[in-house]
BADOZA-906469 format. One record per residue (C-alpha): residue number from 1; x, y, z; residue in one letter. Coordinates in Angstrom, 1 decimal. Each point is the difference from the previous one (the first is absolute). Layout:
N
NUM:X:Y:Z:a
...
***
This chain:
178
1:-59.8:-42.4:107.3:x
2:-0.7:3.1:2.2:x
3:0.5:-0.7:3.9:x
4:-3.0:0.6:2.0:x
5:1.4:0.8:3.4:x
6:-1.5:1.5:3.0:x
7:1.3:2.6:2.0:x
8:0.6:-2.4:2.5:x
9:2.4:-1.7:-2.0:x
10:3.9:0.9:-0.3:x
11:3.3:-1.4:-1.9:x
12:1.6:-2.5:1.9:x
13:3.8:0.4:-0.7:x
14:0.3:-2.3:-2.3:x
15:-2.9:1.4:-2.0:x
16:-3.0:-2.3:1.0:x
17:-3.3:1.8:0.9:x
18:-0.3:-0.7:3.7:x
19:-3.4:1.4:2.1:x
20:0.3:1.0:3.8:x
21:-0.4:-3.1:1.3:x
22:2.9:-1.5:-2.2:x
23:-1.9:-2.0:-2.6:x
24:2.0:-0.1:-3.4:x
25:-2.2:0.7:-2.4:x
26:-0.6:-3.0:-2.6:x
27:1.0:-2.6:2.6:x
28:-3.5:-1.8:-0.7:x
29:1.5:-0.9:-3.6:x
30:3.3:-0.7:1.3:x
31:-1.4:-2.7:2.3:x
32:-2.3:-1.1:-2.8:x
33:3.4:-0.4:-2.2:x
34:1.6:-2.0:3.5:x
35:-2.6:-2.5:0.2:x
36:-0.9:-0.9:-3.7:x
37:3.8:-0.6:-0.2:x
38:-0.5:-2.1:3.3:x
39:-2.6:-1.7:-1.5:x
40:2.0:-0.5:-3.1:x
41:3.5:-1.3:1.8:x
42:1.7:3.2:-1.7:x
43:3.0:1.5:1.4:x
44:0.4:3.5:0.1:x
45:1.8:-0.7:-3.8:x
46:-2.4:-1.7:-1.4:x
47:-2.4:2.4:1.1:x
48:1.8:3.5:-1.4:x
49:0.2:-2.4:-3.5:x
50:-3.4:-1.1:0.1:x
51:-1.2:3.9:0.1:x
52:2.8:1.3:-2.2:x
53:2.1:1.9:2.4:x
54:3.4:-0.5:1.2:x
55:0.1:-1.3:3.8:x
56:1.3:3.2:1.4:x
57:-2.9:2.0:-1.9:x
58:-1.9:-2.2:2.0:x
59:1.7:0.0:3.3:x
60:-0.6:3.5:-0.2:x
61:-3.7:-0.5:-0.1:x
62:0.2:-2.0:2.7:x
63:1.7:1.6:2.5:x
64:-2.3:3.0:-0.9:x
65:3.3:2.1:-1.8:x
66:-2.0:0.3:-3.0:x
67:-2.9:2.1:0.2:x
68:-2.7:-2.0:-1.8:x
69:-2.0:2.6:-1.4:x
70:2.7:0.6:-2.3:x
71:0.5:-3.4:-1.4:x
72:-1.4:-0.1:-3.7:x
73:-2.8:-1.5:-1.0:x
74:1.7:-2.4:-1.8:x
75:1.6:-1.4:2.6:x
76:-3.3:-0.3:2.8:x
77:-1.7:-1.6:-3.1:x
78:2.7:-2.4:0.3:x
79:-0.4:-0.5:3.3:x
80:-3.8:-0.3:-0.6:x
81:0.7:-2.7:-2.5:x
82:2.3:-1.7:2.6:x
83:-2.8:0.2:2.4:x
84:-2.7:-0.8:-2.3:x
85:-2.3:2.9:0.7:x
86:-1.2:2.9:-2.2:x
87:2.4:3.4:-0.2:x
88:-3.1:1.7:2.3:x
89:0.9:-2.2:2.5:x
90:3.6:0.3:-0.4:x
91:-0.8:4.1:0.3:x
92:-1.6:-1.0:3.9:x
93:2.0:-1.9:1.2:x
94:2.9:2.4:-1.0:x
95:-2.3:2.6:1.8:x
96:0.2:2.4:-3.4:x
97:-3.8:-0.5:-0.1:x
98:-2.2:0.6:2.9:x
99:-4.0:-1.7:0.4:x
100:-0.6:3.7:-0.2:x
101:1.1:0.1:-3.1:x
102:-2.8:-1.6:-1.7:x
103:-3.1:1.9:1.8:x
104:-1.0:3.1:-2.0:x
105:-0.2:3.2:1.9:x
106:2.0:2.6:1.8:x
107:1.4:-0.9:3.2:x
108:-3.1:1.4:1.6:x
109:-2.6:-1.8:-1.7:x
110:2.2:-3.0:0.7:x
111:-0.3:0.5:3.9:x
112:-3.7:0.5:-0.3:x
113:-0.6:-3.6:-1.7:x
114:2.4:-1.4:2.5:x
115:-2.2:1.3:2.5:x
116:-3.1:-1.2:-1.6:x
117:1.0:-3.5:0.2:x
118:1.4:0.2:3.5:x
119:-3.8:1.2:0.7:x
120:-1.9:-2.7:-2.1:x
121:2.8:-2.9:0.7:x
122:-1.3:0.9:3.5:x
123:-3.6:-0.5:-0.8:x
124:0.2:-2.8:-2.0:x
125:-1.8:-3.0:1.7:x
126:2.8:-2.4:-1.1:x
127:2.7:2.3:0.3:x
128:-0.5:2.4:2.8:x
129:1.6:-3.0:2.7:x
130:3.2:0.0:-2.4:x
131:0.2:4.1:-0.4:x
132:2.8:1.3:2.1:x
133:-1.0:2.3:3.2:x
134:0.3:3.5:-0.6:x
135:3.1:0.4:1.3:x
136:2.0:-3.0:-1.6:x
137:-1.9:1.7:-3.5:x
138:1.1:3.4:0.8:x
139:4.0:-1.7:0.5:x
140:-0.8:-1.7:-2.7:x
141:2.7:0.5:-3.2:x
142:-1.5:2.0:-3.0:x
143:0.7:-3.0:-2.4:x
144:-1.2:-2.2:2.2:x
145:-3.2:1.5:0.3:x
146:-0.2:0.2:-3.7:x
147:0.5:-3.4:-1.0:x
148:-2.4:-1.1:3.2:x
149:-2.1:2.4:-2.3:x
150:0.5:-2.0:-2.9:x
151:-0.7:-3.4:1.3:x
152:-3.5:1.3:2.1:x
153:-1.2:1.7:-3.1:x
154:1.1:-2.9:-2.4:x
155:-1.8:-2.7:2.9:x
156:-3.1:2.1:-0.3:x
157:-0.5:1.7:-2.9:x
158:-0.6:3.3:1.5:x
159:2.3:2.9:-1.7:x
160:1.3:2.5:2.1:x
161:3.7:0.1:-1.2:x
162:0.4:1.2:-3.7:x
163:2.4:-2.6:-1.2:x
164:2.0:1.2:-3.5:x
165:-1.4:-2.4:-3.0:x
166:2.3:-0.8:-2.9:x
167:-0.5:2.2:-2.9:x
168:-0.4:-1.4:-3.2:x
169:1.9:1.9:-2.8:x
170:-0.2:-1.2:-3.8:x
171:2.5:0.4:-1.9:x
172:0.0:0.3:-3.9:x
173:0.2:-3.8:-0.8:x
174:-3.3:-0.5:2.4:x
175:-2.0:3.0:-1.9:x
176:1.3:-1.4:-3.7:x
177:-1.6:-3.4:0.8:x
178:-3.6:1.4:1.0:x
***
C-alpha cells in the first residue's frame, strides 16, 4: 500500500515515518493493538499469534521500527480482525488513509468547503456557541476540520463537503441473472 507522507514527515532511523513534532506514524493502531490485548489479558505473545506475526515483527511495530505503511494488507486486515473493525478503519488508524481522502475535489475545492462550514457552523443557531473562534479554526488541523465537516453536515443535512460514494460495479454473474 503506497505511503502517503507529507513533507513534514522523515525516516526515523530505524525506518518508521516520524513528523516534526516526533509522532510515529501508525501509533493510533499500535495503541489500538496495546489495549484490545489489555482488554483481552494477552501478552505481547499471544498478541503477535493472535495477528499472525512473530513477536519481534511486532515489537518492531511497536517501537515504531517498522514503518507501517509498508505492512501488507494482509497483515493490517489481521489486525482489523484482532480489533474487530473494518480494513477502512484499520487504514486510519494506521494513518495510510486520511478524512481527506474520502471528499472529492482537488485540494482547492477541499479548502473552500472547509471554509463553508466554518462560515455556516458559525451561523447555525444550535451550533454557532460550539464553532471554534477564528483563531482556534484557523490552528485548527486540516483533518480535523474535515471530519468536524463530516459530523456538522451529517447532524444537519446541509452538503457542503463532497463526500466519495461507493461505486457499484457488476460483474458478469450480476448482468447474467437480469
Amino acid at each position: 500500500m503506497a505511503s502517503k507522507n507529507s513533507s513534514q514527515e522523515k525516516k526515523g532511523g530505524d525506518g518508521a515515518a516520524v513528523n516534526q513534532s516526533g509522532h510515529v506514524k501508525g501509533s493510533a493502531l499500535t495503541k489500538a493493538l496495546l489495549e484490545r490485548a489489555e482488554e483481552l489479558e494477552m501478552d505481547r505473545y499471544q498478541l503477535a499469534d493472535s495477528i499472525g506475526i512473530t513477536y519481534s515483527y511486532l515489537t518492531l511495530i511497536l517501537n515504531g521500527g517498522r514503518d507501517i505503511s509498508k505492512i501488507t494488507d494482509e497483515k493490517l486486515r489481521s489486525m482489523g480482525r484482532f480489533l474487530g473493525i473494518p480494513f477502512a478503519q484499520v487504514l486510519m488508524l494506521a494513518e495510510v488513509l486520511r478524512p481527506e481522502d474520502f471528499i472529492v475535489g482537488d485540494e482547492e475545492t477541499i479548502d473552500a468547503s472547509i471554509r463553508q462550514v466554518y462560515a455556516s457552523m458559525s451561523r447555525h443557531p444550535e451550533w454557532r456557541g460550539l464553532a471554534p473562534t477564528d483563531a482556534d479554526w484557523a490552528n485548527t488541523p486540516r483533518q480535523v476540520k474535515i471530519v468536524l465537516g463530516m459530523m456538522f453536515q451529517r447532524l444537519t443535512n446541509e452538503e457542503m463537503l463532497e463526500v466519495a460514494s461507493m461505486i457499484e460495479v457488476e460483474d458478469e454473474e450480476d448482468q447474467e441473472q437480469a
